[in-house]
PDB file with one MODEL, atoms N, CA, C and O in Angstrom:
MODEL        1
ATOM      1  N   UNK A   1      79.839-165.689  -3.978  1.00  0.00           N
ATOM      2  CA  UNK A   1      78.622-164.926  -3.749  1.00  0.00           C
ATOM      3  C   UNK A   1      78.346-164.890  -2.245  1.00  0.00           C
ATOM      4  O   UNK A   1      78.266-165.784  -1.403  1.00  0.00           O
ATOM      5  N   UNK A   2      78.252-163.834  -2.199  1.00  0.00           N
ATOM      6  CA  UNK A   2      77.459-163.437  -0.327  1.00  0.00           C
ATOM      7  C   UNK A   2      75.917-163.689   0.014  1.00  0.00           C
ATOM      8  O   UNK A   2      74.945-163.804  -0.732  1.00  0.00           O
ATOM      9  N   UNK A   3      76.028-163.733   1.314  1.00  0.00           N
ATOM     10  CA  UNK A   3      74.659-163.468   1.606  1.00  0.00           C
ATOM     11  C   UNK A   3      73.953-161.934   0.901  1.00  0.00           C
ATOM     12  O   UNK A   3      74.446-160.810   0.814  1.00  0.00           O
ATOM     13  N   UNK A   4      72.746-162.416   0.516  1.00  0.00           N
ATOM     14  CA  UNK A   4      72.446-161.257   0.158  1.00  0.00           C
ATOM     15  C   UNK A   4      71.705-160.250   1.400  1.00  0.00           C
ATOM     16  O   UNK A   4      70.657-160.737   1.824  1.00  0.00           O
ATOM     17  N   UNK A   5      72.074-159.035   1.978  1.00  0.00           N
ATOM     18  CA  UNK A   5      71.177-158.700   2.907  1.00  0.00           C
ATOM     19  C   UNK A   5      69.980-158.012   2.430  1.00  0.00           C
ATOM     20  O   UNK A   5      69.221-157.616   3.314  1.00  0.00           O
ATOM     21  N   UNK A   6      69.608-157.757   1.047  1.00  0.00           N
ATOM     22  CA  UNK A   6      68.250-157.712   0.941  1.00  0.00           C
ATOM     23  C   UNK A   6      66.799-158.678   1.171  1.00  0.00           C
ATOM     24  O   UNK A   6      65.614-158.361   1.060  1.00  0.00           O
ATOM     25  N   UNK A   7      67.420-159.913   1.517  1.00  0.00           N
ATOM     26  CA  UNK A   7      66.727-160.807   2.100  1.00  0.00           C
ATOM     27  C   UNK A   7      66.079-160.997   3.272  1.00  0.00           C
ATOM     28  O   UNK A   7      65.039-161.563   3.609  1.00  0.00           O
ATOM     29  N   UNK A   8      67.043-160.315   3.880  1.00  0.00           N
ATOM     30  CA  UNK A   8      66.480-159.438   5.881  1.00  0.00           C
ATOM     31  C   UNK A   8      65.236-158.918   5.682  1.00  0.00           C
ATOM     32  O   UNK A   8      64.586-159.158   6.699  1.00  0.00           O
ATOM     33  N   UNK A   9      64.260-158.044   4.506  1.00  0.00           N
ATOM     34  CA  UNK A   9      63.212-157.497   4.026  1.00  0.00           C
ATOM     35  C   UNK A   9      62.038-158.665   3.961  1.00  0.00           C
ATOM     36  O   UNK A   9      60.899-158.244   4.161  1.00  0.00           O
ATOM     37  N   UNK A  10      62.191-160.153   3.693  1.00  0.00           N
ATOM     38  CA  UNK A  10      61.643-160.396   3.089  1.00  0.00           C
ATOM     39  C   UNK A  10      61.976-161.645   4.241  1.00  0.00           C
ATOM     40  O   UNK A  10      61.112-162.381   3.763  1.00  0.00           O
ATOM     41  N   UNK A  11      62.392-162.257   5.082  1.00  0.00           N
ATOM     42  CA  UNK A  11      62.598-163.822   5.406  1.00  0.00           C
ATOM     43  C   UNK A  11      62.268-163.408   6.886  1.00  0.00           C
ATOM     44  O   UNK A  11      62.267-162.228   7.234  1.00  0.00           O
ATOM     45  N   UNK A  12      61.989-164.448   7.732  1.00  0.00           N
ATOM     46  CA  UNK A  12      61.390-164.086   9.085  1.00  0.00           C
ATOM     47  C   UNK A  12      61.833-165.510   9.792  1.00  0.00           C
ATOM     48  O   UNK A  12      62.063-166.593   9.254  1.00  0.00           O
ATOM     49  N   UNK A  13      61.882-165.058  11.470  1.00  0.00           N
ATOM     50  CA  UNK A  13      62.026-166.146  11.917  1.00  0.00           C
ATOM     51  C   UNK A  13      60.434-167.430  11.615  1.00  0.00           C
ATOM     52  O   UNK A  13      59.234-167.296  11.378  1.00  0.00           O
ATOM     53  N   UNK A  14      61.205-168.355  11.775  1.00  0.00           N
ATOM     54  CA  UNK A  14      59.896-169.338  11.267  1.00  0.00           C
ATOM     55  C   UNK A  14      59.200-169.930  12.441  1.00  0.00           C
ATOM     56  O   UNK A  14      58.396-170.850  12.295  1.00  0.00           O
ATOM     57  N   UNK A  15      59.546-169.327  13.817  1.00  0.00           N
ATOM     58  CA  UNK A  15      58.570-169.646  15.035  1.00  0.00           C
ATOM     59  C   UNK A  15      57.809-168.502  15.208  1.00  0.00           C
ATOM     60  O   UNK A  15      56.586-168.617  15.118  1.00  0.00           O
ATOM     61  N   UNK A  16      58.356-167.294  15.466  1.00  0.00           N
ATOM     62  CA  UNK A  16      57.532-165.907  15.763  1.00  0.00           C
ATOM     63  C   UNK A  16      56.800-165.272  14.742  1.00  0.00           C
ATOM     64  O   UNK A  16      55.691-164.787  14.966  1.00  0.00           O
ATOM     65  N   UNK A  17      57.583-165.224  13.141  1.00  0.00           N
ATOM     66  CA  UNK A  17      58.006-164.469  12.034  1.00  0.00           C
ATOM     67  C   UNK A  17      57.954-163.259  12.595  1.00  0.00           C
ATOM     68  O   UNK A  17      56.952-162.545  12.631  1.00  0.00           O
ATOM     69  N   UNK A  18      59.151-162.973  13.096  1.00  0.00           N
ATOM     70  CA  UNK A  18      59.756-161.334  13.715  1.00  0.00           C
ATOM     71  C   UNK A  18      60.915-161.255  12.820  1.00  0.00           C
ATOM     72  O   UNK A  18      61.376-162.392  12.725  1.00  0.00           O
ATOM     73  N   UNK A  19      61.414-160.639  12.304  1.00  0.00           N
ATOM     74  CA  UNK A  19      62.472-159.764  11.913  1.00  0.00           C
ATOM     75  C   UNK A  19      63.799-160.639  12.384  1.00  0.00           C
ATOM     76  O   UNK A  19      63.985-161.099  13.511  1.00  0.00           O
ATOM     77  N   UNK A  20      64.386-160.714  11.615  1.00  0.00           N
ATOM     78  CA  UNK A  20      66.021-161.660  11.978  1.00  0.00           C
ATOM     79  C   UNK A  20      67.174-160.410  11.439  1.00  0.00           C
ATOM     80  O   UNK A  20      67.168-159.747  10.402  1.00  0.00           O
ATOM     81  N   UNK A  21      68.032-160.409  12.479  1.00  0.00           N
ATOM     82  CA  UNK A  21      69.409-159.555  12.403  1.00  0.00           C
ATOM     83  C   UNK A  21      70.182-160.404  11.642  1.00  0.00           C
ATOM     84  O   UNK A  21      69.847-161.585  11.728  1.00  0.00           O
ATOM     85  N   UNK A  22      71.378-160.087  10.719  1.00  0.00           N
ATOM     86  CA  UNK A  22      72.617-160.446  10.453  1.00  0.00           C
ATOM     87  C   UNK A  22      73.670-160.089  11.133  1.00  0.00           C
ATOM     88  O   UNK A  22      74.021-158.931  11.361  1.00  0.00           O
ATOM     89  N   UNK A  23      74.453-161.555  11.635  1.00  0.00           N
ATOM     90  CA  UNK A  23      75.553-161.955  12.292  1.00  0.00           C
ATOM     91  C   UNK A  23      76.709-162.453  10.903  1.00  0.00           C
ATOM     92  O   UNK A  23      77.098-163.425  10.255  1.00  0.00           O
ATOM     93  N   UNK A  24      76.815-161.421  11.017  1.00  0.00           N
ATOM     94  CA  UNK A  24      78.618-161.140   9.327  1.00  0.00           C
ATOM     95  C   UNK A  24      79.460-162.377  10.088  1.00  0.00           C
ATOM     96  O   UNK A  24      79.532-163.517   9.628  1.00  0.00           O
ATOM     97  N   UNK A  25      80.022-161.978  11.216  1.00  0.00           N
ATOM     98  CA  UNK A  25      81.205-162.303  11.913  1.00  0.00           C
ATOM     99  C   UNK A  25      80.875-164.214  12.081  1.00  0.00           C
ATOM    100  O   UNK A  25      81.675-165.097  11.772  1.00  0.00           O
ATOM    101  N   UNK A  26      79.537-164.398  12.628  1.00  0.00           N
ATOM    102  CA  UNK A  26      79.500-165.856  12.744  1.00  0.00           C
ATOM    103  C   UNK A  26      78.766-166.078  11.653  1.00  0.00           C
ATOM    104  O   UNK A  26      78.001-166.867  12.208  1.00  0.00           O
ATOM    105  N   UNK A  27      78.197-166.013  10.085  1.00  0.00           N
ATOM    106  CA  UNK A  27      77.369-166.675   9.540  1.00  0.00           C
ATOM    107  C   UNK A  27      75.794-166.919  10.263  1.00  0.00           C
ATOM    108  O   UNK A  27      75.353-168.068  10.253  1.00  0.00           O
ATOM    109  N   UNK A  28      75.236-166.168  10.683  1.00  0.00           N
ATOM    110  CA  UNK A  28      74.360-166.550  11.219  1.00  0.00           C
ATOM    111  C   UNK A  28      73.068-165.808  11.528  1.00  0.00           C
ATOM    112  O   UNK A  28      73.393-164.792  12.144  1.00  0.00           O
ATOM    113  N   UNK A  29      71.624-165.866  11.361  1.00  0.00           N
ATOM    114  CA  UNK A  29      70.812-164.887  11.282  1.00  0.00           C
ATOM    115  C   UNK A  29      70.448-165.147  12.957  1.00  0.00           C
ATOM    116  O   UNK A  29      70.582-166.259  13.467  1.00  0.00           O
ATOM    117  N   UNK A  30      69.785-163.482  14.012  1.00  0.00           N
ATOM    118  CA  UNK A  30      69.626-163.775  14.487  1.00  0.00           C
ATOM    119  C   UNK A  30      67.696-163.127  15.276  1.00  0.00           C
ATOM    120  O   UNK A  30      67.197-162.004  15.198  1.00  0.00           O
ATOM    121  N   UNK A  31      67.171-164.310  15.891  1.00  0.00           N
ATOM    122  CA  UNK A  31      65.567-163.874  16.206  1.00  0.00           C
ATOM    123  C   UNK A  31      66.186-163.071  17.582  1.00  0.00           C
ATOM    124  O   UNK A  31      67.132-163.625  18.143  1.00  0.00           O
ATOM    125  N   UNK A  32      65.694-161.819  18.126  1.00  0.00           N
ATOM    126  CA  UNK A  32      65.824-161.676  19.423  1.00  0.00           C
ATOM    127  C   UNK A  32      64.727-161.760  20.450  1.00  0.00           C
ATOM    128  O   UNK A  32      64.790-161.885  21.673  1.00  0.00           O
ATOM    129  N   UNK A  33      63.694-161.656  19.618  1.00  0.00           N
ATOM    130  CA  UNK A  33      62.167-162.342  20.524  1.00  0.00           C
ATOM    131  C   UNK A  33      62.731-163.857  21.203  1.00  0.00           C
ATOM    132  O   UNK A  33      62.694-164.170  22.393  1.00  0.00           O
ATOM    133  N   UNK A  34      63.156-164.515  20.272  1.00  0.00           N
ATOM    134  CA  UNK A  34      63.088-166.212  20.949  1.00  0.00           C
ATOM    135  C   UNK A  34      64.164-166.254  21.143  1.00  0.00           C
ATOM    136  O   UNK A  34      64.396-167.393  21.548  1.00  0.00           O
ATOM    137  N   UNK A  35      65.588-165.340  21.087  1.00  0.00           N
ATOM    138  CA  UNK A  35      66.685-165.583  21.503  1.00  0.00           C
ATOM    139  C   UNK A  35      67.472-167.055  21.027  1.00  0.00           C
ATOM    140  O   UNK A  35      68.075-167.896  21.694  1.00  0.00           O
ATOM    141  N   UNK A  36      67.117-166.934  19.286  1.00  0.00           N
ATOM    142  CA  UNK A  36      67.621-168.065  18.858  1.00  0.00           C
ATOM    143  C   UNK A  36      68.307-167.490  17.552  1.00  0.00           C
ATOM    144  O   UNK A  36      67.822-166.503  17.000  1.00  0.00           O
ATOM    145  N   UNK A  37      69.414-168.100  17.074  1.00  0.00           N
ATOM    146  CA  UNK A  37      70.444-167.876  15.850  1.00  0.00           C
ATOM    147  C   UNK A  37      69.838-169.206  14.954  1.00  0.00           C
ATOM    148  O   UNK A  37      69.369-170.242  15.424  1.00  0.00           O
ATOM    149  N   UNK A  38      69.966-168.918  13.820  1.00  0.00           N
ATOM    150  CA  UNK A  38      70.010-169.926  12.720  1.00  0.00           C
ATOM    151  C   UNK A  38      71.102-170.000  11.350  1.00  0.00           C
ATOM    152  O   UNK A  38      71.358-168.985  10.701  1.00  0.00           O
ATOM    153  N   UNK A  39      71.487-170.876  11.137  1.00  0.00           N
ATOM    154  CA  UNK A  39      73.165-170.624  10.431  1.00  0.00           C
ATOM    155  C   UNK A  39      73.074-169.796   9.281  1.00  0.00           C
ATOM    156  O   UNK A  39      72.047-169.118   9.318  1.00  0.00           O
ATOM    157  N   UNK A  40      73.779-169.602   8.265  1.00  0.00           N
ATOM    158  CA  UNK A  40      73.658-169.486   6.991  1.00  0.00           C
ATOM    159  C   UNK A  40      75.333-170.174   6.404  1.00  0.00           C
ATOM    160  O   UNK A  40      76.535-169.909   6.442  1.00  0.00           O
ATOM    161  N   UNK A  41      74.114-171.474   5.742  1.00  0.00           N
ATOM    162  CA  UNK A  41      75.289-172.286   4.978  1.00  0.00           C
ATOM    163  C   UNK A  41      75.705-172.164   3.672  1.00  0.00           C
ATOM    164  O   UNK A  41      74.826-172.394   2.842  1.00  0.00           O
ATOM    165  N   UNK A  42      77.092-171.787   3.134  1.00  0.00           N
ATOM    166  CA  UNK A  42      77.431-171.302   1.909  1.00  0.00           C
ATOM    167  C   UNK A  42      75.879-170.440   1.478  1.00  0.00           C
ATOM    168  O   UNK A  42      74.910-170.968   0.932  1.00  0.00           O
ATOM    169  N   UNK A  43      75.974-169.345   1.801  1.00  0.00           N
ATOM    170  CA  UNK A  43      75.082-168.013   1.866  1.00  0.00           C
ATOM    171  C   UNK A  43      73.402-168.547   1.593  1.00  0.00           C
ATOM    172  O   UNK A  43      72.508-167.884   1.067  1.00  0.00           O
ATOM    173  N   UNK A  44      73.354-169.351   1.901  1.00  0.00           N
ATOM    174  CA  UNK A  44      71.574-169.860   2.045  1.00  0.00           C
ATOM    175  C   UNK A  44      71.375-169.812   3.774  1.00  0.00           C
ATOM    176  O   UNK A  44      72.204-170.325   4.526  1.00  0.00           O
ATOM    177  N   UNK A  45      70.319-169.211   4.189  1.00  0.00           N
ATOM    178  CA  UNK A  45      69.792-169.424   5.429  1.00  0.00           C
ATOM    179  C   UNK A  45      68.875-170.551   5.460  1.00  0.00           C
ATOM    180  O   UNK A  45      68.120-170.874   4.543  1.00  0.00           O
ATOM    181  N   UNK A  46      69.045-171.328   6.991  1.00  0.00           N
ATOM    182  CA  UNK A  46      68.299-171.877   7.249  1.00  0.00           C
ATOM    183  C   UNK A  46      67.443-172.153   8.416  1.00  0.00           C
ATOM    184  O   UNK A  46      67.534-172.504   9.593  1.00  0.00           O
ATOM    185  N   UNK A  47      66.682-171.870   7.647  1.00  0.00           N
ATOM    186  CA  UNK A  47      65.141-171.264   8.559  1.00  0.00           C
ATOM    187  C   UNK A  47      64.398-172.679   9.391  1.00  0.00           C
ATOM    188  O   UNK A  47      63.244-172.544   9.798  1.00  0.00           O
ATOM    189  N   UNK A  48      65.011-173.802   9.572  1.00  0.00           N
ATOM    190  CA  UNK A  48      64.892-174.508  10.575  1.00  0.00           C
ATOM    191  C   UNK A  48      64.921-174.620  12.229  1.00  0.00           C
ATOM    192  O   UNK A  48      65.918-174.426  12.924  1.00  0.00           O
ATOM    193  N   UNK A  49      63.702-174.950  12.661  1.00  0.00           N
ATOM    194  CA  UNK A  49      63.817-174.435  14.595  1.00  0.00           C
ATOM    195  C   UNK A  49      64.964-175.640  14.625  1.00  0.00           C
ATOM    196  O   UNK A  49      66.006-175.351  15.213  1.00  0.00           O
ATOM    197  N   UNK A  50      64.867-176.860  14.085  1.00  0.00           N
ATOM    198  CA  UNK A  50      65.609-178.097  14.293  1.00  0.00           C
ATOM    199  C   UNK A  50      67.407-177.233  14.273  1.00  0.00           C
ATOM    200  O   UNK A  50      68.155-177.357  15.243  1.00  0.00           O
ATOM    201  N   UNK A  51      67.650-176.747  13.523  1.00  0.00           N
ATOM    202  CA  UNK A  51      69.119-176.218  13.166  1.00  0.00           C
ATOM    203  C   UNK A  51      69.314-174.828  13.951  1.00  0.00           C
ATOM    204  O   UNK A  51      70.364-174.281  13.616  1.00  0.00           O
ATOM    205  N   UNK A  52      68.627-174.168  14.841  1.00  0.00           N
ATOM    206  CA  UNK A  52      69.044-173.201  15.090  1.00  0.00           C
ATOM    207  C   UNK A  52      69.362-173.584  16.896  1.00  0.00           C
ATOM    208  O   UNK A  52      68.898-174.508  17.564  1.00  0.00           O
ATOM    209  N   UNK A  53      70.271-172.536  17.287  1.00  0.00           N
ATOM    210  CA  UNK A  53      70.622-172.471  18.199  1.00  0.00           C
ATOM    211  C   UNK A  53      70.298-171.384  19.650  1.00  0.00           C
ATOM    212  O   UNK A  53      70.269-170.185  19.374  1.00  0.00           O
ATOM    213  N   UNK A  54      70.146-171.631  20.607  1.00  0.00           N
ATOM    214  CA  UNK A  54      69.407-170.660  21.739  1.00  0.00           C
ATOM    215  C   UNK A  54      70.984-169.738  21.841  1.00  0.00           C
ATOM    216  O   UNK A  54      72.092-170.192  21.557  1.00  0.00           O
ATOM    217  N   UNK A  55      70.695-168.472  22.286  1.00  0.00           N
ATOM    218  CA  UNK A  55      71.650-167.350  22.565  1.00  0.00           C
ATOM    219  C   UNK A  55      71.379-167.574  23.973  1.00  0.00           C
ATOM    220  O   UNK A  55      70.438-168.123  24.547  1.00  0.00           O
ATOM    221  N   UNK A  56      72.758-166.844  24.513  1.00  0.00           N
ATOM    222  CA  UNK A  56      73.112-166.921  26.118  1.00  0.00           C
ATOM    223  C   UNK A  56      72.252-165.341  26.390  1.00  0.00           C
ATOM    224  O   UNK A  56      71.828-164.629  25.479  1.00  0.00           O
ATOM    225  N   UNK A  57      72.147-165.061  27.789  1.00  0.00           N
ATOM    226  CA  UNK A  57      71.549-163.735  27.837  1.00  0.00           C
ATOM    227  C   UNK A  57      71.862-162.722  27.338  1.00  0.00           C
ATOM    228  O   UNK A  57      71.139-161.834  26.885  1.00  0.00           O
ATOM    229  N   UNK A  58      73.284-162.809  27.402  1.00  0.00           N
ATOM    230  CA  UNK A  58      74.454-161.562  27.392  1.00  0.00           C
ATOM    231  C   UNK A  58      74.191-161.567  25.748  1.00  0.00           C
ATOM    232  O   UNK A  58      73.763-160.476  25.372  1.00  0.00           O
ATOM    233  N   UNK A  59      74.317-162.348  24.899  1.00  0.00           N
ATOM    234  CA  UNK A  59      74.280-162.579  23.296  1.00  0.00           C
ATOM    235  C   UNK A  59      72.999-161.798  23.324  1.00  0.00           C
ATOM    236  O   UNK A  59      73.048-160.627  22.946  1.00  0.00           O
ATOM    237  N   UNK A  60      71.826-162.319  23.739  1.00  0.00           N
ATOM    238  CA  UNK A  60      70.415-161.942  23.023  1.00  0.00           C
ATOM    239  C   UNK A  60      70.686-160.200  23.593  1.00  0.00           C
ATOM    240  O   UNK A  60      70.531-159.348  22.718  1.00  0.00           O
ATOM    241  N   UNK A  61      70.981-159.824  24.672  1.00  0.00           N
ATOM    242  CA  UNK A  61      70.918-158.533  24.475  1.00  0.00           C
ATOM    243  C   UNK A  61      71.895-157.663  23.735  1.00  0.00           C
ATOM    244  O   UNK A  61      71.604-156.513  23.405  1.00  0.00           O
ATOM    245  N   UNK A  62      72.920-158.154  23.509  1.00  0.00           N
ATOM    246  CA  UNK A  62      73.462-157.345  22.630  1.00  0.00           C
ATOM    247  C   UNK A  62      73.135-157.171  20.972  1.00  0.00           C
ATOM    248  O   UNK A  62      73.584-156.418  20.108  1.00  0.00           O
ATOM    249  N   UNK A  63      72.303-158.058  20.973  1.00  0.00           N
ATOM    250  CA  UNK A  63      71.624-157.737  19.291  1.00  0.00           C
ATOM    251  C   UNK A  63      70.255-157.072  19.486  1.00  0.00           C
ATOM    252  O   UNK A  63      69.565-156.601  18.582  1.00  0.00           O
ATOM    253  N   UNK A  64      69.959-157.100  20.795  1.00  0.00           N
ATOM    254  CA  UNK A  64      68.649-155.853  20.881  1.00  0.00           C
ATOM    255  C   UNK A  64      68.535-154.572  20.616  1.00  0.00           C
ATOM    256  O   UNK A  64      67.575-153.889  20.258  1.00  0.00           O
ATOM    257  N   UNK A  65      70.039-154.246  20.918  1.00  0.00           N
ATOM    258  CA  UNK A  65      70.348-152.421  20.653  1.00  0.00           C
ATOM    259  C   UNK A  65      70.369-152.403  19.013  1.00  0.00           C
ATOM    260  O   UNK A  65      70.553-151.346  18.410  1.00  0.00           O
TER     261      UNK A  65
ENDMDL
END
């Protein structure tokens, strides 16, 4: 089973609650307000600030477009 991306509708980052992109290629949802990724382990996201990771500049803008 996959991530489901009807979940993008409905789940938010849990510092801003802005809108989170899907990252297919790394497993990973991403905030571009706070310029932070959070994983998705065997297709559950996790919406932890503790587990997520800061994006480099070059990263956060390319998920802005």
């Amino acid at each position: 089973m996959a991530f489901n991306i009807a979940l993008l509708d409905i789940i938010a980052c849990p510092l801003c609650k802005g809108r989170l992109k899907l990252d297919k290629e790394q497993q990973r949802l991403i905030c571009t307000f706070d310029r932070l990724s959070y994983p998705v382990k065997q297709d559950i996201p996790v919406l932890l600030a503790t587990e997520s990771t800061e994006l480099s500049a070059d990263e956060a803008e390319q998920w802005r477009s």
